[in-house]
BALUMFI-955579 format. One line per 3 residues: number of its first residue (from 1); their letters; for each residue x, z, y of N, C-alpha, C. Coordinates in steps of 0.1 Angstrom, whole numbers. Atoms other than C-alpha are relative to their C-alpha. Layout:
// BALUMFI-955579
NUM	A	X Z Y X Z Y X Z Y; ...
//
This chain:
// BALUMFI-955579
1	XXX	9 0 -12 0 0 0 9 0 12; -8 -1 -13 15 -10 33 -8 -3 13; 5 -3 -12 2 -1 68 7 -11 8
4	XXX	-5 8 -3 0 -30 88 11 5 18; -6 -6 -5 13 -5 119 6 10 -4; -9 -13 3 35 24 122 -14 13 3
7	XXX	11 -11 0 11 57 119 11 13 8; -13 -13 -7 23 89 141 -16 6 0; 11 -10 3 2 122 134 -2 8 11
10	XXX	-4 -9 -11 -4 145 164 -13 13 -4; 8 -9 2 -13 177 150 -4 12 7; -1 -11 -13 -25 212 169 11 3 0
13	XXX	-14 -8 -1 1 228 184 5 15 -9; -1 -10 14 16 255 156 -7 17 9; 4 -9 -9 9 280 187 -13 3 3
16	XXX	10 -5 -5 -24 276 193 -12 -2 -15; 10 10 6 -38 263 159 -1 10 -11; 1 -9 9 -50 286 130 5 -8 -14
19	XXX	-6 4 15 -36 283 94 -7 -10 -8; 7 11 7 -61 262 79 4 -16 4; -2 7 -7 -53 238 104 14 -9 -4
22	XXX	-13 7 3 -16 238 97 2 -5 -9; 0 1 15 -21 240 60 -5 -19 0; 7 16 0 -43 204 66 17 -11 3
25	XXX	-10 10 -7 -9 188 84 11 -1 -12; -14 -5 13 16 206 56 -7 -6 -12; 4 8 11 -3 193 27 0 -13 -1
28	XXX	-2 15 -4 -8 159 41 16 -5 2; -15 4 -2 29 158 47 6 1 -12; -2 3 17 37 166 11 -5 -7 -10
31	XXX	0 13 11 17 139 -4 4 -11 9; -12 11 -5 34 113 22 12 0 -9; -11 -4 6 65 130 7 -2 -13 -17
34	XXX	0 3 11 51 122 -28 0 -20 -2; 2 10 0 41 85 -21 13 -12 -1; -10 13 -4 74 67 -14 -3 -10 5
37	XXX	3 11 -7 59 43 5 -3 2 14; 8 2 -14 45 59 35 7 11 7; -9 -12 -11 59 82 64 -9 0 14
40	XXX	4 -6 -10 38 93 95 11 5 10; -6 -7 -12 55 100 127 -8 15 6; 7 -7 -4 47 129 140 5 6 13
43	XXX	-5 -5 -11 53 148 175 7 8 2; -7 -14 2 65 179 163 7 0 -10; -5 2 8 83 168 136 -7 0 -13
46	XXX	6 -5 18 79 181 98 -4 12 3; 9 -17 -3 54 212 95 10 10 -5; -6 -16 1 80 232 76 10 6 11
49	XXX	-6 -5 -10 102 232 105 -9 7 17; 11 -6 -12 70 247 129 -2 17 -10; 5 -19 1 70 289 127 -13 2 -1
52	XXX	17 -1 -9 38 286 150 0 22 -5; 5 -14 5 27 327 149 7 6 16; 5 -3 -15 39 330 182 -7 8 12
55	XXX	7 -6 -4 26 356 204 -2 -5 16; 2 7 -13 15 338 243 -7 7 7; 12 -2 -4 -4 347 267 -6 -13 2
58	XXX	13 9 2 -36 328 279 6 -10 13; -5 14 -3 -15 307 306 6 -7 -5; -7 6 9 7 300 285 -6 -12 -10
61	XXX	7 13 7 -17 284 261 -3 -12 11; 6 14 -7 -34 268 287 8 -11 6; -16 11 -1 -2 251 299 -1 -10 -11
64	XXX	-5 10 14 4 238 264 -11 -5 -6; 16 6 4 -33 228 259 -2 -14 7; 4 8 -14 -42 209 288 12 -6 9
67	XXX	-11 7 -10 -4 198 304 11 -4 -12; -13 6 13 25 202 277 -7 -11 -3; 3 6 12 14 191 250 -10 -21 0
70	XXX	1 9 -6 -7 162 266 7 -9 3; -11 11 -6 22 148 285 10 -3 -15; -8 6 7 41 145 251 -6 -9 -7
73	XXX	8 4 11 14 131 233 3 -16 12; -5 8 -9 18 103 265 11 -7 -5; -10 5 2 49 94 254 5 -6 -13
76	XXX	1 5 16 44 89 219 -1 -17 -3; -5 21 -2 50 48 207 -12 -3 0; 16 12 -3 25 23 217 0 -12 -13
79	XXX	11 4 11 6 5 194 3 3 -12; -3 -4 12 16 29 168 -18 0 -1; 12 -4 -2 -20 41 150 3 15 1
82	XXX	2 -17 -1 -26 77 164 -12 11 -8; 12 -8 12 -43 103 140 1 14 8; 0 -16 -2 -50 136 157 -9 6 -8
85	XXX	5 -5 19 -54 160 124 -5 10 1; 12 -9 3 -75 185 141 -3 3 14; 6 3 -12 -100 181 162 -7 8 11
88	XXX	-5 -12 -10 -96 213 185 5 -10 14; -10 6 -8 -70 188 205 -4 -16 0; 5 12 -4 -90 159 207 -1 -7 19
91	XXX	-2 2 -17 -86 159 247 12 -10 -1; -14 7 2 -52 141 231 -1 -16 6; 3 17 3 -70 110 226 2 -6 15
94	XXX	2 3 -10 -75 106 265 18 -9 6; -15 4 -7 -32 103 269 3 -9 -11; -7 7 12 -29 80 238 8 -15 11
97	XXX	1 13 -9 -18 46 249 -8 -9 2; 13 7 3 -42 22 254 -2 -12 -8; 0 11 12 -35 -4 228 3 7 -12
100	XXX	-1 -7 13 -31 20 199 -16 7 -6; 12 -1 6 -59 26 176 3 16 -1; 2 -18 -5 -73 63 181 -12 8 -16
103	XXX	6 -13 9 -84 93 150 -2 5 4; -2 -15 -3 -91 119 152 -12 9 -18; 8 -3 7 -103 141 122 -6 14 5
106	XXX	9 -14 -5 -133 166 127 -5 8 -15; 10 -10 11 -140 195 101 -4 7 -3; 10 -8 -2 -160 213 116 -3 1 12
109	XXX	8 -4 -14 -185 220 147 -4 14 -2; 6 -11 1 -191 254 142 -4 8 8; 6 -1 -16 -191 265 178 -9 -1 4
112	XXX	12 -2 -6 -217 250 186 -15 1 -9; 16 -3 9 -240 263 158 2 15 1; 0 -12 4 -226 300 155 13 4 10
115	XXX	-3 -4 -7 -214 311 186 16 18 2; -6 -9 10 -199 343 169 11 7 9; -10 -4 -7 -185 359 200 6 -7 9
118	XXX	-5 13 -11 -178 329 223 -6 2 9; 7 -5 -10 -189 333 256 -6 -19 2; 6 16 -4 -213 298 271 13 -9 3
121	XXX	-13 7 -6 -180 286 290 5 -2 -10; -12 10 8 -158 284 262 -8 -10 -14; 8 14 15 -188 265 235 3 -15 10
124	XXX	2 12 -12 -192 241 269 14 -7 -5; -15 6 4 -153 235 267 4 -1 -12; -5 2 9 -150 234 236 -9 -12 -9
127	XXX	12 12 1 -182 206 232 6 -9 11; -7 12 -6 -163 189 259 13 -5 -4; -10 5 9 -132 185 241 1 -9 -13
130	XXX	2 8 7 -146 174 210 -7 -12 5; 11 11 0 -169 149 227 10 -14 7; -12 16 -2 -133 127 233 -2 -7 -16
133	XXX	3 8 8 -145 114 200 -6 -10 1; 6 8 -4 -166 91 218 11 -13 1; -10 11 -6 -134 74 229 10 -4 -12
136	XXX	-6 5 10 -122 69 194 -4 -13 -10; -2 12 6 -115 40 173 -9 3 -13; 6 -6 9 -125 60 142 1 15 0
139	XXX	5 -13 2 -136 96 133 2 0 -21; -2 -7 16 -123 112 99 -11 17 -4; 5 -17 -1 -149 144 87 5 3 -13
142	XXX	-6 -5 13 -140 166 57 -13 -3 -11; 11 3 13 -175 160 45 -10 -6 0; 8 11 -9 -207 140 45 -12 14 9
145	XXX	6 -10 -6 -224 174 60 7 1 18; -3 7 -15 -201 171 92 -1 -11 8; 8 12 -5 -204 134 91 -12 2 12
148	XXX	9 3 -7 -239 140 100 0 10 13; -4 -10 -16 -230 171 127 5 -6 9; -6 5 -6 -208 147 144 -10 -11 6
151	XXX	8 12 -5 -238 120 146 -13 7 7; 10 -6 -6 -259 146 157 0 7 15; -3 -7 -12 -241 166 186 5 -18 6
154	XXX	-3 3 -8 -223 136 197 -6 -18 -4; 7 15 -3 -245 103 192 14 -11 -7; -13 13 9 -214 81 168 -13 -5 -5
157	XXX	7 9 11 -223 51 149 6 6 -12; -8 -10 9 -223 64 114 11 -11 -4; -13 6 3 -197 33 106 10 1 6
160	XXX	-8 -6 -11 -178 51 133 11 8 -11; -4 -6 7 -175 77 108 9 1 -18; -8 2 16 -153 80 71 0 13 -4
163	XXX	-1 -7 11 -160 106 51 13 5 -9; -12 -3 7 -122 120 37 -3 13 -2; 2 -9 10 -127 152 14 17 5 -2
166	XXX	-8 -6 0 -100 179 18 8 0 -19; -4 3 14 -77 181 -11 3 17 -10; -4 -14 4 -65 215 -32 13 -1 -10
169	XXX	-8 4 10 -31 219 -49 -4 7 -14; 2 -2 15 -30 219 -87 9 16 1; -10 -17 2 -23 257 -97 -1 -2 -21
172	XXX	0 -1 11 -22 267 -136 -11 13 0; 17 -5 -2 -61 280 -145 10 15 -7; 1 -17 6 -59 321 -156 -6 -5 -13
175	XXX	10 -2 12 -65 326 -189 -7 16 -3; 7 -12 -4 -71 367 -181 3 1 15; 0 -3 -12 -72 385 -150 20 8 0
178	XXX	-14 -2 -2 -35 390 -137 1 16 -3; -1 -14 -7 -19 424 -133 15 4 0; -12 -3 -11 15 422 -121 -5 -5 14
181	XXX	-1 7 -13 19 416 -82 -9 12 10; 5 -12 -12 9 438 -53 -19 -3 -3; 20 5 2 -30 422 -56 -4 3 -10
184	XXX	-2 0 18 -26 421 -95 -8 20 0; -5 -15 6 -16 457 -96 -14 8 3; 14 -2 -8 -41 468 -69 -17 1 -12
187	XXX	13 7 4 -73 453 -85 3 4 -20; -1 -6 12 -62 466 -118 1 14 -6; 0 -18 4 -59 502 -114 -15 0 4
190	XXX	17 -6 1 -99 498 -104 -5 -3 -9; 7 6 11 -108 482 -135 4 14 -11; -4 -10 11 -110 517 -147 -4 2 -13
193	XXX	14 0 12 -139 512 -177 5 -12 -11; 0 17 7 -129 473 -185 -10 -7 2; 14 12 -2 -161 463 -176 -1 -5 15
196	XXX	6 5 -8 -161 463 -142 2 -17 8; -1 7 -8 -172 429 -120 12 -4 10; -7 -1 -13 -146 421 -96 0 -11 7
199	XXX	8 9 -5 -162 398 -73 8 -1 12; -11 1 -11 -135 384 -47 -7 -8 13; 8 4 -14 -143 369 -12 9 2 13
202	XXX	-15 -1 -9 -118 355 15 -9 -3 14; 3 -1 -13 -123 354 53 -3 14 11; 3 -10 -19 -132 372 92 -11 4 -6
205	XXX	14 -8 1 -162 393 89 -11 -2 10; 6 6 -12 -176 370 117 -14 -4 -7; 10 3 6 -214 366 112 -2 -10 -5
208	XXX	0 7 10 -214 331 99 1 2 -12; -5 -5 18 -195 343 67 -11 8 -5; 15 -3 10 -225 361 58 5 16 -10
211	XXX	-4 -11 9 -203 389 43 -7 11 0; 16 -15 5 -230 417 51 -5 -4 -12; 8 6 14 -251 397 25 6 7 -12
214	XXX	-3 1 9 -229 401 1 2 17 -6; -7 -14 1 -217 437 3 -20 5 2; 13 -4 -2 -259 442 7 -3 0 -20
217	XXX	5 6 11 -265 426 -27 8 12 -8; -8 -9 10 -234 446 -43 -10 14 -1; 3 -18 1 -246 481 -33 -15 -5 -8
220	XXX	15 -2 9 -281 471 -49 2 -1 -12; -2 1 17 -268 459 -82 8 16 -5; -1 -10 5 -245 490 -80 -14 17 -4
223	XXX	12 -6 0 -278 510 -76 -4 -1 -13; 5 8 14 -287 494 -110 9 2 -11; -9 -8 10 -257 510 -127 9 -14 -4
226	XXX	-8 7 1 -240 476 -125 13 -2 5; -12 -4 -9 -202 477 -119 6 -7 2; -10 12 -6 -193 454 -96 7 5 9
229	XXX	-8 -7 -7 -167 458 -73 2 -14 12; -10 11 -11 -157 435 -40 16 1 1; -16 -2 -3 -119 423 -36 -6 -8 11
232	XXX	0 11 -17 -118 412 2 11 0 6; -17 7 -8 -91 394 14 -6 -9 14; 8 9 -10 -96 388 51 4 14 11
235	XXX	-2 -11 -7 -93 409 85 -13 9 -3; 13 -8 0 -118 439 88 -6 2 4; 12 2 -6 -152 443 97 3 9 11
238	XXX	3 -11 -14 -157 461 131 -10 3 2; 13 -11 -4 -180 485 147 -11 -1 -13; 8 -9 8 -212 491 130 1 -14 -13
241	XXX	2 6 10 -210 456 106 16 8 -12; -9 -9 13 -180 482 91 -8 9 -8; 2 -8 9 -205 499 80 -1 7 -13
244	XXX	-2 5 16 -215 489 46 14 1 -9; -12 0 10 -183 480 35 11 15 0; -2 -10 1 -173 512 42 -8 11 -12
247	XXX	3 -10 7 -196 533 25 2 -7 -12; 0 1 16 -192 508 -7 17 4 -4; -15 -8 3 -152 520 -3 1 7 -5
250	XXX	-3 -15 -1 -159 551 -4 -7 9 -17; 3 -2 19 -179 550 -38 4 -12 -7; -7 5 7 -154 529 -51 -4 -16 -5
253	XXX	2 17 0 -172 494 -46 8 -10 6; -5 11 -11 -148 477 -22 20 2 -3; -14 7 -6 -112 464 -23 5 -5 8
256	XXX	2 9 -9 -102 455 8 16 2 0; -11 2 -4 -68 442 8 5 -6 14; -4 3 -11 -66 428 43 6 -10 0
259	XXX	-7 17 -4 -46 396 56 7 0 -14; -12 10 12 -29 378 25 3 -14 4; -9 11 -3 -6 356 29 -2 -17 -8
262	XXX	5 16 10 -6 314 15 5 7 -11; -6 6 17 17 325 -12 -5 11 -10; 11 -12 9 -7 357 -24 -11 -6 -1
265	XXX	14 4 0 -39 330 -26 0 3 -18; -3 -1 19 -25 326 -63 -6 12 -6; 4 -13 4 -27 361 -70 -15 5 0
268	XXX	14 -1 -3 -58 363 -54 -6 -3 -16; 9 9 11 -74 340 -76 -2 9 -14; -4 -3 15 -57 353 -108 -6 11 -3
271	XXX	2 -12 3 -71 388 -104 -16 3 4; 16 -2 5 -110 381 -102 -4 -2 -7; 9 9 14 -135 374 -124 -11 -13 3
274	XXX	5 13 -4 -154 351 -98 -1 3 16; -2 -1 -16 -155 344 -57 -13 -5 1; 15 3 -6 -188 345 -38 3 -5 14
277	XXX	1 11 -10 -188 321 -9 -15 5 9; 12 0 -8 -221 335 14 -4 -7 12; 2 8 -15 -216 313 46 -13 -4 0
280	XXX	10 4 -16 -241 302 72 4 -11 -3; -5 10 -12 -221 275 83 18 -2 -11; -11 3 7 -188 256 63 -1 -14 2
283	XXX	0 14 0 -176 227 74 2 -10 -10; -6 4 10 -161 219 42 -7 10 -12; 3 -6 10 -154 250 22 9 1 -11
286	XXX	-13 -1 9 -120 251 5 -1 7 -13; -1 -14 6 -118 283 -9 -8 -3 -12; 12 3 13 -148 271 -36 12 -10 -7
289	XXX	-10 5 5 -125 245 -47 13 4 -6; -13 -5 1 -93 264 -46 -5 10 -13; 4 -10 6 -112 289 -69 -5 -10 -11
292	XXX	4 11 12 -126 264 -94 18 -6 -5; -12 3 2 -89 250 -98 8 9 -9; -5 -12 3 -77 284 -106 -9 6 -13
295	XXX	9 -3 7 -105 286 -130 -11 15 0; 9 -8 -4 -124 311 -112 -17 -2 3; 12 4 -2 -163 309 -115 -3 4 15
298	XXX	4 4 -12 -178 304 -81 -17 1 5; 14 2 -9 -211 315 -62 -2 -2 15; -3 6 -19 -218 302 -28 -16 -6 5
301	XXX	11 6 -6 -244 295 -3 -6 -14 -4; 0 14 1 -264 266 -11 -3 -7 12; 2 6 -16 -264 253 30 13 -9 2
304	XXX	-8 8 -7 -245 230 52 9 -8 -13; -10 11 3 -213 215 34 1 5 -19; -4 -4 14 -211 237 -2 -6 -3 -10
307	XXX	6 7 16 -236 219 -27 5 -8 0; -11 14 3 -216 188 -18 15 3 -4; -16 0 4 -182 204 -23 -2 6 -20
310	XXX	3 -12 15 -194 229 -55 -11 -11 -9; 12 3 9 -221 202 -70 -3 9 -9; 11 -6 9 -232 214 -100 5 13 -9
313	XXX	-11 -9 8 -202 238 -110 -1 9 5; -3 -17 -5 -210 268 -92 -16 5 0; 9 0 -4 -241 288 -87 -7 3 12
316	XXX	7 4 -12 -262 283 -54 -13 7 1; 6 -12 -6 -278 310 -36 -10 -3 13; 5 6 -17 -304 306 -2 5 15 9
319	XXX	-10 -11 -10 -277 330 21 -5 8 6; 9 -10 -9 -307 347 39 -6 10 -9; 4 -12 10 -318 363 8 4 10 -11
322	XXX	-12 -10 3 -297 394 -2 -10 -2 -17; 7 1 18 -324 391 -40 5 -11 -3; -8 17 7 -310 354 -43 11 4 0
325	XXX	-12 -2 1 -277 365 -43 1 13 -10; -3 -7 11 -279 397 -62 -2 -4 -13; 2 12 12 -299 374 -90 15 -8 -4
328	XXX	-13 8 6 -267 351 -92 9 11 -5; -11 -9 6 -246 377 -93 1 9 -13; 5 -4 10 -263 395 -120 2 -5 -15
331	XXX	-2 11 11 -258 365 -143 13 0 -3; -20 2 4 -218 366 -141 0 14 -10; -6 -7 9 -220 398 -163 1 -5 -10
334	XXX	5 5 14 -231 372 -190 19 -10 -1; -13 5 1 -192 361 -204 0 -18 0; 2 13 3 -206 331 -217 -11 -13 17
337	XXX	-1 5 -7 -219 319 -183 15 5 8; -13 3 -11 -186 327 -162 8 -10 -8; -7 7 0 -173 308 -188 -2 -16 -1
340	XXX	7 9 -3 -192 279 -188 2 -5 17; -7 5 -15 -185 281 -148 11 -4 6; -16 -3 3 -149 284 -152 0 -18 -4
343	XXX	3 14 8 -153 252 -172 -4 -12 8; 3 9 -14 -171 230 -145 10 -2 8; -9 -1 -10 -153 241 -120 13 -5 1
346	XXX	-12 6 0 -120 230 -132 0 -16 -6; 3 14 -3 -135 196 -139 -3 -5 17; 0 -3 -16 -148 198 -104 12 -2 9
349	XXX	-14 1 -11 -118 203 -86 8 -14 -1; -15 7 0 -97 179 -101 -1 -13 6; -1 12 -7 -115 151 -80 5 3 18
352	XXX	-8 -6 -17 -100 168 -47 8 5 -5; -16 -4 -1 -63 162 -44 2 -5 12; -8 3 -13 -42 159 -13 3 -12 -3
355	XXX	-2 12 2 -30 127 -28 -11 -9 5; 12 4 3 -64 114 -30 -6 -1 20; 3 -6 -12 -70 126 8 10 -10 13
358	XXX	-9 11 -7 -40 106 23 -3 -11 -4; 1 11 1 -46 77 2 -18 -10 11; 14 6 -8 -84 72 20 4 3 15
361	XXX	-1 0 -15 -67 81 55 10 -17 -3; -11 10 5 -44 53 43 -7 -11 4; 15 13 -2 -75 30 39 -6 -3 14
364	XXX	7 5 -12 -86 35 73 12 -1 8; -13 7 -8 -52 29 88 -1 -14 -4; -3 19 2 -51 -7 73 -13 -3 8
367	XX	9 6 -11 -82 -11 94 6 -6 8; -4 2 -6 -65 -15 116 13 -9 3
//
């Protein structure tokens, strides 16, 4: 496959851009790697040589938002094609050159559905930034659930739009639950009986994620003399939504390990018995995937982007109803469904690879 131009990537800045973000640029650069045929330019170079973690203040950003970063993007080669790989920094597009074909991938609008602590001014600016898609050549979403958010907030033709589907790397499935490793060890000294559940669940405790729900459902089944337990990997809930998950700490329902790092996702994985997914709102929805790979059975909202990522390999809950969710969860004590889920799931995944992910950005560069 050969690009009839030179491709140059312009990703967020490592400073202002959250992990998922960078993770999208670093994975896409390691199946370039893998291809031998193809190479992206990029602004910032190679992701592994970007720290990003950076502590700034808020001129600072805004300098490197709105002026740096801008003016370098300006300078970048003409009639290369320009791909900006997350669409945070879509104001890019305005400095491209003007004979170069313009990306930009979007994988998510979540701002402006789930406010989640944003004040009006920054959804405004942050619905005016993305709405430099208008001025693009093409538009990349992670799924056909954004597709349509993107044709909805900002009026695209949907041939505007391409559909490219995040990718997950290959791990080696669990055949038990781990117990070496800080997470391992952890999550193994609660499995005081052998029987108990241990029901994992990654992210902010930001209302979208829905994690009340979940920690609602637990304490009911534990009510019921069922022993499930939460591992939560993710910052900590505040003020009164700490509530809950506190009192289920405190009678020995909750694991809350706190920030984990990329290279503790593994572990993660290895030391549940299945990940509950309760989002609102997912532009995508990784984490379902990365947990099916790992051969972790999988329950998850059935809204927005997760019956398209999870088809038919996970089980699918309506997120507003704390009895629809304890029902699923109820069913994982049965061995013979988690393993049946397990099972799916690692068919499932194996059609989202990073390979797979570049090669269809690939496709819409020869557009061009």
């Amino acid at each position: 496959m050969k690009e009839a131009r030179p491709v140059f990537w312009l990703p967020g800045h490592p400073i202002m851009s959250g992990t998922s973000m960078l993770r999208y640029w670093y994975f896409m650069q390691e199946a370039a790697d893998r291809t031998g045929d193809f190479q992206a330019g990029c602004i910032l170079g190679r992701p592994e040589a970007i720290t990003g973690g950076e502590k700034v203040g808020r001129l600072r950003k805004a300098f490197i938002k709105y002026l740096g970063y801008p003016l370098m993007a300006r300078k970048s080669p003409a009639g290369a094609i320009h791909h900006i790989l997350d669409h945070s920094w879509a104001h890019l597009v305005r400095m491209l050159p003007k004979n170069s074909p313009r990306i930009v991938t979007v994988h998510d609008l979540i701002p402006l559905r789930f406010h989640d602590g944003l004040t009006k001014a920054q959804v405004e600016r942050y619905r005016h930034v993305i709405g430099n898609v208008r001025h693009c050549d093409a538009v990349i979403a992670d799924s056909a659930y954004t597709k349509s958010e993107i044709q909805h907030f900002f009026g695209l033709k949907e041939e505007l739009i391409h559909v490219v589907p995040l990718g997950v790397n290959p791990v080696a499935p669990r055949t038990a639950p781990a117990v070496e490793g800080r997470i391992a060890g952890t999550v193994a000294e609660a499995r005081r009986g052998g029987g108990e559940l241990m029901v994992g669940c990654l992210g902010s405790p930001v209302g979208r994620k829905n994690l009340f729900l979940l920690a609602q459902a637990v304490e009911r089944l534990r009510q019921r003399k069922y022993p499930v337990v939460i591992v939560k990997a993710g910052p900590p809930a505040l003020g009164t939504a700490a509530a809950p998950f506190q009192k289920l700490q405190s009678e020995g329902g909750l694991i809350d390990l706190g920030f984990i790092s990329d290279a503790e996702v593994c572990d993660f994985f290895g030391s549940i018995d299945a990940l509950c997914m309760p989002s609102l709102y997912e532009g995508f929805g990784l984490p379902v995937i990365e947990a099916m790979a790992a051969g972790v059975p999988v329950v998850c909202s059935g809204v927005t982007s997760l019956p398209e990522v999870a088809g038919d390999a996970a089980l699918l809950f309506d997120p507003y109803s704390v009895e629809a969710l304890e029902e699923k969860l109820e069913k994982l004590f049965d061995p013979q469904i988690r393993a049946d889920l397990a099972h799916r799931g690692l068919n499932r995944s194996a059609d989202f690879t990073w390979d797979a992910t570049l090669a269809k950005c690939r496709e819409i560069y020869q557009r061009f």
